[in-house]
C-alpha positions as CSV (number, residue, x, y, z in Angstrom):
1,X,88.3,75.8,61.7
2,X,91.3,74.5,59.6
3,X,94.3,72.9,60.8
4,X,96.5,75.8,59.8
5,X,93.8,78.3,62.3
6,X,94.2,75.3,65.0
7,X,97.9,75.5,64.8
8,X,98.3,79.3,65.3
9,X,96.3,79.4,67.8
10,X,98.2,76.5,69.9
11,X,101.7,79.1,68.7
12,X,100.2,82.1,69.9
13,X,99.5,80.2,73.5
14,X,103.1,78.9,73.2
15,X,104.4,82.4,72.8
16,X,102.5,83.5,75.7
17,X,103.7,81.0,78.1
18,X,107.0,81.1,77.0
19,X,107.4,85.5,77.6
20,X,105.7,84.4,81.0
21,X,108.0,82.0,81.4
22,X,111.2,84.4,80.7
23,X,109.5,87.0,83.2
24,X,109.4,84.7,86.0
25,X,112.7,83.9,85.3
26,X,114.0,87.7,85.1
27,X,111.8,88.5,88.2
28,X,113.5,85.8,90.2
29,X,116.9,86.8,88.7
30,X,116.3,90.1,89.8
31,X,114.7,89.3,93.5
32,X,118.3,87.6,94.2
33,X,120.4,90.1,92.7
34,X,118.5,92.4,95.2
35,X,118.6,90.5,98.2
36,X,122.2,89.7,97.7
37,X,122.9,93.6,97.6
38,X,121.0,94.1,100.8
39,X,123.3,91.1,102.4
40,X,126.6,93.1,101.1
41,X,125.5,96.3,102.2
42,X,124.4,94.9,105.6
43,X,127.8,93.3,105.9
44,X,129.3,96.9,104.5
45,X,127.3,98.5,107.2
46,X,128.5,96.2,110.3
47,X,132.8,96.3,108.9
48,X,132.1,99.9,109.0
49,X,130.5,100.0,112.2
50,X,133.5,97.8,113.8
51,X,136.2,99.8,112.2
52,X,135.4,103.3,114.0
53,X,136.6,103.5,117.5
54,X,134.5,105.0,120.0
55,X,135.8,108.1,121.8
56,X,136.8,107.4,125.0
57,X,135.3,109.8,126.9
58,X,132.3,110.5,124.4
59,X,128.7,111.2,126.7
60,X,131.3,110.6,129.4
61,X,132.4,114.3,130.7
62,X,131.4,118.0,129.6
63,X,133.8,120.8,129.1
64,X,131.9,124.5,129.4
65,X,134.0,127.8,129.6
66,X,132.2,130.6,130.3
């Protein structure tokens, strides 16, 4: 094996941890993109929640005509 063999072998290896390397980085990106999209929407969710008044008399009394 030559030196020039030796070296693209080391370069291909390089390559490959490198494009692991940006995937991790992507995935991670991507995990707290999500979670901080869950957090909004949970917060959406409850100002939502507070802003509709009950009924006051909802579950409360029935009216039936026959």
């Amino acid at each position: 094996m030559n030196i020039s063999q030796f070296m693209g072998a080391q370069v291909a290896q390089l390559q490959q941890t490198v494009a692991l390397s940006i995937m991790d980085m992507a995935q991670a990106t991507q995990a707290a993109g999500a979670t901080v999209m869950l957090e909004d929407f949970a917060k959406a969710q409850a100002a939502v929640q507070e802003a509709v008044a009950p009924h006051p008399t909802l579950g409360q009394r029935l009216d039936v005509r026959v």
